[in-house]
Structure formats: C-alpha cells, structure tokens
N, CA, C and O atoms as a printed pandas DataFrame, in Angstrom:
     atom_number atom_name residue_name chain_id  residue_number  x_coord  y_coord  z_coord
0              1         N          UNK        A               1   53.736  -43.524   12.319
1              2        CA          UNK        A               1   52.317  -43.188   12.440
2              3         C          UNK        A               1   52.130  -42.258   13.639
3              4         O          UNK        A               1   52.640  -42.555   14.719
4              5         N          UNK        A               2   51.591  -41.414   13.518
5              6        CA          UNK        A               2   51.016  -40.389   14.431
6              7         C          UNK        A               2   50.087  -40.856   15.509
7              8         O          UNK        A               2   49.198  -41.642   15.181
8              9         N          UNK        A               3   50.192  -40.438   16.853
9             10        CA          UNK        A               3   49.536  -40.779   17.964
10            11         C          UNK        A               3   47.830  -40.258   17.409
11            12         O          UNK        A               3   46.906  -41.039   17.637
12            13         N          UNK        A               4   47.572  -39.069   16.773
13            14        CA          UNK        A               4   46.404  -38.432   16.614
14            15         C          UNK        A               4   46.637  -38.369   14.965
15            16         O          UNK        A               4   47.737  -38.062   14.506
16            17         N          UNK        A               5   45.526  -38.681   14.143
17            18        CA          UNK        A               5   45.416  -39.092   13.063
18            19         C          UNK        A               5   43.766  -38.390   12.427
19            20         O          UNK        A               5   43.123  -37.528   13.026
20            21         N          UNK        A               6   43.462  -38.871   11.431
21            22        CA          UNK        A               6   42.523  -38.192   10.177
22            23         C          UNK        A               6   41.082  -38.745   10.831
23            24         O          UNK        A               6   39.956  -38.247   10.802
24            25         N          UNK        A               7   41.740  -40.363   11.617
25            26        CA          UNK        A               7   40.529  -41.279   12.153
26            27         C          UNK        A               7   40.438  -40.687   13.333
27            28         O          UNK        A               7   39.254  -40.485   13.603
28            29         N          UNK        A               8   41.330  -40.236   14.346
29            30        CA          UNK        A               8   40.406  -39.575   15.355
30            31         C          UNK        A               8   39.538  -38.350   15.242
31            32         O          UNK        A               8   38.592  -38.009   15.951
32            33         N          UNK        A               9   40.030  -37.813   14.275
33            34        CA          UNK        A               9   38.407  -37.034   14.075
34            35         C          UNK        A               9   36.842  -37.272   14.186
35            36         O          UNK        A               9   35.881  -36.719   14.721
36            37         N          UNK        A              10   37.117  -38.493   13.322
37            38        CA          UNK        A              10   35.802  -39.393   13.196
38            39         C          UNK        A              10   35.387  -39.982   14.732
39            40         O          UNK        A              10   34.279  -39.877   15.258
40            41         N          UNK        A              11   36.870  -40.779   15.430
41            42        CA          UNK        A              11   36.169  -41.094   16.431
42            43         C          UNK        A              11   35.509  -40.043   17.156
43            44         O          UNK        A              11   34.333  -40.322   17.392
44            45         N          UNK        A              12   35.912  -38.847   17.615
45            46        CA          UNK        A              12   35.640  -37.590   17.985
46            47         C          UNK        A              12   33.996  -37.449   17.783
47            48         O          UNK        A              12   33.043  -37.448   18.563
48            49         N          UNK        A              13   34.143  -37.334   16.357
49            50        CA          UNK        A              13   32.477  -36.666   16.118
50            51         C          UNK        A              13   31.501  -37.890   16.136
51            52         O          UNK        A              13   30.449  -37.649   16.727
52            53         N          UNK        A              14   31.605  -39.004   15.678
53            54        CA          UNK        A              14   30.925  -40.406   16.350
54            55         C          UNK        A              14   30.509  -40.357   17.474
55            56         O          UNK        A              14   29.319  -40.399   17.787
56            57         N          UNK        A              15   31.472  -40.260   18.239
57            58        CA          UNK        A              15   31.197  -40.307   20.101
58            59         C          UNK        A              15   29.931  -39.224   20.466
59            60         O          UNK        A              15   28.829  -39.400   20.987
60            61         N          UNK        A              16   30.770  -37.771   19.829
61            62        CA          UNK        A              16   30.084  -36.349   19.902
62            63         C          UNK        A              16   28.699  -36.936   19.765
63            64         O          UNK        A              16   27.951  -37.395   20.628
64            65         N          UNK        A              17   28.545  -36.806   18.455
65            66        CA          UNK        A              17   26.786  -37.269   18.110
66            67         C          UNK        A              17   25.991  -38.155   18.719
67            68         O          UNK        A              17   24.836  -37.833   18.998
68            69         N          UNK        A              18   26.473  -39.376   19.011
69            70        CA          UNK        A              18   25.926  -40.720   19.915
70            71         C          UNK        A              18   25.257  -39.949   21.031
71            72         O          UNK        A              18   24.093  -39.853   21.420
72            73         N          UNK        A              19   26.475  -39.410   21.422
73            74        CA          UNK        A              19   25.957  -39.135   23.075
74            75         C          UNK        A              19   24.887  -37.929   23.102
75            76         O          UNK        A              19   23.989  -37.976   23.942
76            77         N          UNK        A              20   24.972  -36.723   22.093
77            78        CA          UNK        A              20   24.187  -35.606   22.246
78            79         C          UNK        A              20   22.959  -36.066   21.688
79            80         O          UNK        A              20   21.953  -35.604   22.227
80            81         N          UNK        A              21   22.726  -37.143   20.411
81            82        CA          UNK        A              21   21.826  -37.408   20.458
82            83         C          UNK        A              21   21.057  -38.461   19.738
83            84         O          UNK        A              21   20.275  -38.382   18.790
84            85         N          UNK        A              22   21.532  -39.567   20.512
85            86        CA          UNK        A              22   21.609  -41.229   20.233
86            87         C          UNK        A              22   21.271  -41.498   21.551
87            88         O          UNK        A              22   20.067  -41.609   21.777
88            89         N          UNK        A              23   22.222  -41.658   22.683
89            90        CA          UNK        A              23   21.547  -42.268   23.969
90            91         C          UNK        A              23   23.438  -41.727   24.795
91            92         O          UNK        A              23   24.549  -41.473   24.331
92            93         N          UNK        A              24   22.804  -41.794   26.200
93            94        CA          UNK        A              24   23.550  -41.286   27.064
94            95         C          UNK        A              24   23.630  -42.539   27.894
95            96         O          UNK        A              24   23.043  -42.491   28.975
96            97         N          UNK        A              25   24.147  -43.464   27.631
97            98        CA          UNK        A              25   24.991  -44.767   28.473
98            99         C          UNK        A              25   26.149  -44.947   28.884
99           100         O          UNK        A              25   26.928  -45.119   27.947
100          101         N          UNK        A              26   26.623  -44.987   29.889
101          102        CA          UNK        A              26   28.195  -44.683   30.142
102          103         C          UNK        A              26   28.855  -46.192   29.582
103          104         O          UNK        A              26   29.963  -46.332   29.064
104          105         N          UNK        A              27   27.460  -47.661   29.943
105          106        CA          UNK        A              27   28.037  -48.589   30.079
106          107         C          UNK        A              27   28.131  -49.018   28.864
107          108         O          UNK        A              27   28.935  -49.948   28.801
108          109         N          UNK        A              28   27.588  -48.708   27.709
109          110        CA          UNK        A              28   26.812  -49.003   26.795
110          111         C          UNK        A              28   28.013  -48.301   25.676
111          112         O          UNK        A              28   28.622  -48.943   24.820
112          113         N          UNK        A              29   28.131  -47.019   25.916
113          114        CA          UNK        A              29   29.784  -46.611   25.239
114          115         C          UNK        A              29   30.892  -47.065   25.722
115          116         O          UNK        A              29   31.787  -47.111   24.878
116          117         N          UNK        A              30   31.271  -47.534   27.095
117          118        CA          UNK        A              30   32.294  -48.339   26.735
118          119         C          UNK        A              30   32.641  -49.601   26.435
119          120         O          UNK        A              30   33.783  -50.060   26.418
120          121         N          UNK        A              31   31.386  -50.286   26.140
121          122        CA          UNK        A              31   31.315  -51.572   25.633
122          123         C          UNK        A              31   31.754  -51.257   23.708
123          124         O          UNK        A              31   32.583  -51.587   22.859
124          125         N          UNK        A              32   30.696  -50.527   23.861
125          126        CA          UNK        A              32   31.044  -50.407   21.978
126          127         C          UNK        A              32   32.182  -49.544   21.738
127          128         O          UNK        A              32   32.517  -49.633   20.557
128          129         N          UNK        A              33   32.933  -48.713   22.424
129          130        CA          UNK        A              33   34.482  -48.127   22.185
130          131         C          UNK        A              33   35.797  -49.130   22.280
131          132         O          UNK        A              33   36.802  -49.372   21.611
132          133         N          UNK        A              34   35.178  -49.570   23.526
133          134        CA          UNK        A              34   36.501  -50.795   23.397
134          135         C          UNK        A              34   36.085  -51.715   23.066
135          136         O          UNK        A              34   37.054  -52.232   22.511
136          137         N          UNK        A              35   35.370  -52.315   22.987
137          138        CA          UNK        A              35   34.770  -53.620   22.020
138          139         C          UNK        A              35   35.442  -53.439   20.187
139          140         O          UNK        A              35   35.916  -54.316   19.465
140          141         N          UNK        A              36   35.275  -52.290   19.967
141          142        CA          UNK        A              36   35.846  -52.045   18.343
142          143         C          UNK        A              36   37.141  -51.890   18.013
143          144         O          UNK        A              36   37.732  -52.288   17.008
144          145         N          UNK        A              37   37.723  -50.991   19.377
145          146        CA          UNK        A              37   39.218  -51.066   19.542
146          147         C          UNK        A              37   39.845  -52.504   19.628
147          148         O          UNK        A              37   40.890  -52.565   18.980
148          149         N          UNK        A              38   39.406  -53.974   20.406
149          150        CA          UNK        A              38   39.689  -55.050   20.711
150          151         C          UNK        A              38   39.459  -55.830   18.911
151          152         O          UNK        A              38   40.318  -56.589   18.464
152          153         N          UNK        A              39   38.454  -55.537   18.272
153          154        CA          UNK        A              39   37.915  -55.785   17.189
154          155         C          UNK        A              39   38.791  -55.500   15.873
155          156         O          UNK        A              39   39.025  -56.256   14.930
156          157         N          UNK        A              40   39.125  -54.430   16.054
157          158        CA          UNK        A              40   40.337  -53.571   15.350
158          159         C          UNK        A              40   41.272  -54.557   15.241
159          160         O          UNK        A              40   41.636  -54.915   14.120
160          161         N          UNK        A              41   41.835  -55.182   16.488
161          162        CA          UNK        A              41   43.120  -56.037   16.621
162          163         C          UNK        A              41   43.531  -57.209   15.791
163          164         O          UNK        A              41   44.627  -57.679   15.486
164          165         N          UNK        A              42   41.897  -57.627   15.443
165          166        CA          UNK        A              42   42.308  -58.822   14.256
166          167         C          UNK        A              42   41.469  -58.720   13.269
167          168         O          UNK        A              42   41.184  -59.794   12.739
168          169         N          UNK        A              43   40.917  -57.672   12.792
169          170        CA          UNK        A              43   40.681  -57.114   11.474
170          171         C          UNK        A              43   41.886  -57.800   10.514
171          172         O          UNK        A              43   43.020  -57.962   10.965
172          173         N          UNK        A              44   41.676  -58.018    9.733
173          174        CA          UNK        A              44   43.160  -57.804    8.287
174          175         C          UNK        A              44   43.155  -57.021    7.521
175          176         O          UNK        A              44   43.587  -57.249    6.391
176          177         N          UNK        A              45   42.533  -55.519    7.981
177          178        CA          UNK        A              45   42.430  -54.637    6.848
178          179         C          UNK        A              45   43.200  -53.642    7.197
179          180         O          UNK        A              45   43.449  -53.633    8.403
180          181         N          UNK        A              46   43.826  -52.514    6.379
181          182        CA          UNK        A              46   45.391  -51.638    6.442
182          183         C          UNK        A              46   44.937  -50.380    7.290
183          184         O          UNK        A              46   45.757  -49.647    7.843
184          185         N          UNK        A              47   43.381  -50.157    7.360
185          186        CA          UNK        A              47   43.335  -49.448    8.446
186          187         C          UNK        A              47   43.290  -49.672    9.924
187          188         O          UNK        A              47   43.583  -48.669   10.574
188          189         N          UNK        A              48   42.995  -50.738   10.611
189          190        CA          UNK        A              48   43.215  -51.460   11.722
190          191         C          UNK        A              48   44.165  -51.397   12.146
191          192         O          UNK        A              48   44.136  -51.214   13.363
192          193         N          UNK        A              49   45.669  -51.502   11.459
193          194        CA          UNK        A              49   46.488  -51.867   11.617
194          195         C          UNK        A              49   47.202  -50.537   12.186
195          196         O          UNK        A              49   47.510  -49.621   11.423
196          197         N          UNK        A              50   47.429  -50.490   13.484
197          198        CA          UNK        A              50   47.960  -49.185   14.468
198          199         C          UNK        A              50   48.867  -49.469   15.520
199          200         O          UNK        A              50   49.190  -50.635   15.746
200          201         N          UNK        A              51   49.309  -48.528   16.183
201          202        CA          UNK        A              51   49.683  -48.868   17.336
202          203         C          UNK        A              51   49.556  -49.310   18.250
203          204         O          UNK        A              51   48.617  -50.095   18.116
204          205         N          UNK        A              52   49.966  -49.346   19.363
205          206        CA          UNK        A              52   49.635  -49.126   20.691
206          207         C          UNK        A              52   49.121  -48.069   21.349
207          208         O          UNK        A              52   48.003  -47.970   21.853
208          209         N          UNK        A              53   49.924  -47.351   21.321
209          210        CA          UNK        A              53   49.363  -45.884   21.333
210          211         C          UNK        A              53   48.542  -45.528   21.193
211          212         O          UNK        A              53   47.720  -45.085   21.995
212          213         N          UNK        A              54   48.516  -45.664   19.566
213          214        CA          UNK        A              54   47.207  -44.948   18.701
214          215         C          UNK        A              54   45.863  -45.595   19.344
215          216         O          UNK        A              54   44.775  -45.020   19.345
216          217         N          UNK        A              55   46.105  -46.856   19.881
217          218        CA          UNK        A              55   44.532  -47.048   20.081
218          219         C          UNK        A              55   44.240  -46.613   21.450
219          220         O          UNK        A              55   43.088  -46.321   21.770
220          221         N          UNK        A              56   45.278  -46.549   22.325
221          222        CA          UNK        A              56   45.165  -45.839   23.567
222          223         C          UNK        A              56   44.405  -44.494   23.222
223          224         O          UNK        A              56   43.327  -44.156   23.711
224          225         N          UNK        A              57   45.185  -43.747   22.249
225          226        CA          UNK        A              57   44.778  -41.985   22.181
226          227         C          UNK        A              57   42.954  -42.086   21.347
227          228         O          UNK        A              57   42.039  -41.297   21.584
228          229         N          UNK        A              58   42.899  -43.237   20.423
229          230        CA          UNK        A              58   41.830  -43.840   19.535
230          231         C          UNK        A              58   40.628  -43.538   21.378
231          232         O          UNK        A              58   39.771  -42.667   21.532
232          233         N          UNK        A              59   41.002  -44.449   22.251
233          234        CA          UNK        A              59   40.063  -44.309   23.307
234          235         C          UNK        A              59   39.944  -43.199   24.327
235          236         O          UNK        A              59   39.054  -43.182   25.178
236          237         N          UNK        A              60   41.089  -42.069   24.178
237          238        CA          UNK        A              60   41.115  -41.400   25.415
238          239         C          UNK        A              60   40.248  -40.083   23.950
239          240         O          UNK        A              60   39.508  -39.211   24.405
240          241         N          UNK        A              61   40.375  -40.111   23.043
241          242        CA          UNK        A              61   39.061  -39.075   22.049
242          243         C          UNK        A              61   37.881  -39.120   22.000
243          244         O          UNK        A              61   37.009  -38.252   21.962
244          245         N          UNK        A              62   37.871  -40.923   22.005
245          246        CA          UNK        A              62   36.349  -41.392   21.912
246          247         C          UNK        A              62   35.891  -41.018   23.085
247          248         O          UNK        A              62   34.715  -40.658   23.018
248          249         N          UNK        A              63   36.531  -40.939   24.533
249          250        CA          UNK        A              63   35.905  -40.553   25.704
250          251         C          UNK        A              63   35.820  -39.010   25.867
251          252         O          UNK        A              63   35.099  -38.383   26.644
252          253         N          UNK        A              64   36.859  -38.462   24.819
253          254        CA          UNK        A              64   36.461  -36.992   25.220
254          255         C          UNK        A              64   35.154  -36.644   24.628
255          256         O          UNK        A              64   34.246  -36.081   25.240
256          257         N          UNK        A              65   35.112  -37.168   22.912
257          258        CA          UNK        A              65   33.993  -36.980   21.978
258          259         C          UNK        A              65   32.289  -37.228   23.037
259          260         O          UNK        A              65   31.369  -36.445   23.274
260          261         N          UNK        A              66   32.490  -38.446   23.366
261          262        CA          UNK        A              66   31.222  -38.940   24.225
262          263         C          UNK        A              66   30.953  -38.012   25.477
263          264         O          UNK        A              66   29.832  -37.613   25.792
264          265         N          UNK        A              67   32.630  -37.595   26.440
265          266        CA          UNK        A              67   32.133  -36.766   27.602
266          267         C          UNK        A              67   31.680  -35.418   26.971
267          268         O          UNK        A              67   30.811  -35.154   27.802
268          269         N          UNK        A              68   31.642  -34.299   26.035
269          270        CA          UNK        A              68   31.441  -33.428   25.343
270          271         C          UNK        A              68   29.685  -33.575   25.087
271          272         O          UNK        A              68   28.848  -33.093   25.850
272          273         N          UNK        A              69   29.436  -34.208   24.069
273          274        CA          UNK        A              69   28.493  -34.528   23.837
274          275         C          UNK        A              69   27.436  -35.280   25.174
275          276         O          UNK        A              69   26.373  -35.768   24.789
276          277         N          UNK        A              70   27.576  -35.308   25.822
277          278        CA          UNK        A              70   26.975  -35.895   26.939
278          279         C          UNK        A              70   26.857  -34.477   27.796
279          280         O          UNK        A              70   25.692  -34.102   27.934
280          281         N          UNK        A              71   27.606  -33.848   28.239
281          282        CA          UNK        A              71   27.759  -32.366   28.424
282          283         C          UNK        A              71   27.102  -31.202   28.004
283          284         O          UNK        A              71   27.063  -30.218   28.743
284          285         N          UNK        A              72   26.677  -31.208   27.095
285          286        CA          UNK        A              72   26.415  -30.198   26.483
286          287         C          UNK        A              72   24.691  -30.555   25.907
287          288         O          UNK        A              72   23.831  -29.765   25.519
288          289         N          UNK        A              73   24.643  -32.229   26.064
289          290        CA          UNK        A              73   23.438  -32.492   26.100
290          291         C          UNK        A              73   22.666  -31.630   27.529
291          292         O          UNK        A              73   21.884  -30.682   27.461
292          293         N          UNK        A              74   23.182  -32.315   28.774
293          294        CA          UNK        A              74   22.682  -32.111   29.955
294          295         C          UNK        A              74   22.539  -30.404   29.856
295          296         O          UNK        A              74   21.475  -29.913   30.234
296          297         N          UNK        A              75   23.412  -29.684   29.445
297          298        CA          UNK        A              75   23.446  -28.407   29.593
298          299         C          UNK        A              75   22.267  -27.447   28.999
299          300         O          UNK        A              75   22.069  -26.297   29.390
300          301         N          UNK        A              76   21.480  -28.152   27.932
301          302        CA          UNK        A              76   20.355  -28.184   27.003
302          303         C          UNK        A              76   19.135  -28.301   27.966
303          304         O          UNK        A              76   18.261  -27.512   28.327
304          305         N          UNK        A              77   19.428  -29.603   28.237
305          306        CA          UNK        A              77   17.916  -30.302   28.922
306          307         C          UNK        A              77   17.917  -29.902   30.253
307          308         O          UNK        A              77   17.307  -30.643   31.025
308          309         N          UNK        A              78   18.480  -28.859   30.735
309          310        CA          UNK        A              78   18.376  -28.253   32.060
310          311         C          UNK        A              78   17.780  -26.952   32.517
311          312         O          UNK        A              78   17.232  -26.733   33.598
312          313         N          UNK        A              79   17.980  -26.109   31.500
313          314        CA          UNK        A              79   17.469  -25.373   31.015
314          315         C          UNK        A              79   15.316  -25.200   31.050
315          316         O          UNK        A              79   14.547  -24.276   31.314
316          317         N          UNK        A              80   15.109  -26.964   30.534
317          318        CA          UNK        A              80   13.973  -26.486   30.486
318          319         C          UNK        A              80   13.530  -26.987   31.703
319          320         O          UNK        A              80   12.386  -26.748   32.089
C-alpha cells in the first residue's frame, strides 16, 4: 500500500473546504482529524484498514488541506 493514496485526495479537499469555508478552529480540526484517524483503527471495514504510515501521511494532508484553506481564507478577508 502506498504512503499517499486515492483517499488522501479526499482528505486534502475535506480539510481544504472545512477550513475556507465551514469554520476556522485549530482545536476543533484536530479533534475531528485525529479523532477519525483513532476511529479508523477499529472500524472492520477494508478501507480502514492501513498502515502506519498511511495514517501518519492520512494526518500530515489533512493538516496541509486545513493549513491551505485556512490561508487563503485569511488572504480573502483581508483584503476587505
């Protein structure tokens, strides 16, 4: 299995959208990023089922997706 996969996309653009324009919580995304990653762990379903790794890289996307989108929000609303 690949460190970066079809699902980090999704986590990617999930995060992206939340943050640009859902809500901007730092504490609040990493409760629900790693809360799902921890959640993931005893799922019994064939997509859950990953690495170590993968859920490491699963969280270091979701934080890029969220820092991006959080970014580019501020970069908007500064403006006016």
């Amino acid at each position: 299995m690949a460190i970066l996969n079809i699902w980090s996309i999704g986590h990617f653009l999930q995060w992206f959208v939340v943050a640009r324009y859902v809500f901007r919580n730092w504490y609040l995304f990493l409760l629900l990023s790693l809360g799902w990653e921890i959640v993931e762990l005893f799922l019994p379903y064939e997509f859950a089922k990953e690495t170590f790794e993968n859920k490491i890289s699963d969280i270091l996307v979701n934080f890029l997706g969220y820092f991006l989108g959080n970014y580019l929000w501020e970069i908007k609303n500064k403006n006016f």
